[in-house]
C-alpha positions as CSV (number, residue, x, y, z in Angstrom):
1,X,77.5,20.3,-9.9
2,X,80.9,19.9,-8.0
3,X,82.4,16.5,-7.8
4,X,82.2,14.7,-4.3
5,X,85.4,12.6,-3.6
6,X,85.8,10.0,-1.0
7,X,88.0,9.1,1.5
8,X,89.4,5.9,1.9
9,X,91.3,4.9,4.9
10,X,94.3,2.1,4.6
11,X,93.4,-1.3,5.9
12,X,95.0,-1.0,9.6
13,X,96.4,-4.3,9.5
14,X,94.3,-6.0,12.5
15,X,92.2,-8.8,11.4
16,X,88.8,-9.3,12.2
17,X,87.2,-12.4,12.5
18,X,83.7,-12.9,11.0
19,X,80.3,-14.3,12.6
20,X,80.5,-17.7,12.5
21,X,77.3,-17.6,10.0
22,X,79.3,-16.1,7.5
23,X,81.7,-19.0,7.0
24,X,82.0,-20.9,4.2
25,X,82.5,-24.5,4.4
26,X,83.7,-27.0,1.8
27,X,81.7,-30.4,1.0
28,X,84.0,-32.2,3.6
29,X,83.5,-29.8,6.2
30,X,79.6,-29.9,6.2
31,X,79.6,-34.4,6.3
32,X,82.0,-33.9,9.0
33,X,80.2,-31.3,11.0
34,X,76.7,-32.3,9.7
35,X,77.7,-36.1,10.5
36,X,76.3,-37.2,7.9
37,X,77.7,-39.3,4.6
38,X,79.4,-37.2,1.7
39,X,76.3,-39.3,-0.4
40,X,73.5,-37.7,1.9
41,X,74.5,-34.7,1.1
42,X,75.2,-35.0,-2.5
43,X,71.3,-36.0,-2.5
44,X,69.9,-33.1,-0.2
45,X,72.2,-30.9,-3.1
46,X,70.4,-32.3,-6.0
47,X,67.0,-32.1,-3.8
48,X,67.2,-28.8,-3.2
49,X,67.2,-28.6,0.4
50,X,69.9,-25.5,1.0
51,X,71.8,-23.8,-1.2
52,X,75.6,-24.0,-2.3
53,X,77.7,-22.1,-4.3
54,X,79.6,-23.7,-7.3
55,X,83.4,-22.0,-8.0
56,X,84.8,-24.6,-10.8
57,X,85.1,-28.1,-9.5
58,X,84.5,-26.7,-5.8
59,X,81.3,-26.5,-4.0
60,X,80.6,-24.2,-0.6
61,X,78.4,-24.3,1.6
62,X,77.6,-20.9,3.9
63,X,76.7,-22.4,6.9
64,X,74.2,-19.9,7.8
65,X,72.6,-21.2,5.0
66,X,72.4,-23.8,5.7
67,X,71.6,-24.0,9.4
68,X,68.4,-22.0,8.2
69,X,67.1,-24.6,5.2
70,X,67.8,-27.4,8.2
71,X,65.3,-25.3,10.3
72,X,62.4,-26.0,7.5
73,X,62.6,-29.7,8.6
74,X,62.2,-28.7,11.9
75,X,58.9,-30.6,13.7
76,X,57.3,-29.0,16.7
């Protein structure tokens, strides 16, 4: 069986920007655009209520994420 090889392009240099889902926030960043205290959201992160992701002492939030586990407490 022959071997297959791939192309790969250079990066062009243009940046892209991505979905505004796709951004990750830092603790800070969700109180402030939550509006809420950096206590509330320690609580909702030991509760459970959306995920986060842990890199050392920093914590990250991907706001799509989170917009989605703030749509469970949604009432109709």
């Amino acid at each position: 069986m022959p071997l297959m090889r791939t192309r790969i392009e250079a990066p062009t240099g243009e940046v892209t920007e991505s979905p505004i889902e796709d951004i990750l926030l830092t603790k800070q960043e969700l109180v402030t655009k939550l509006k809420k205290t950096p206590r509330c959201i320690g609580l909702w992160m030991r509760h459970h209520h959306f995920p986060y992701i842990k890199v050392g002492r920093s914590v990250y939030f991907r706001w799509k994420d989170v917009l989605v586990s703030l749509d469970r407490f949604r009432v109709n």
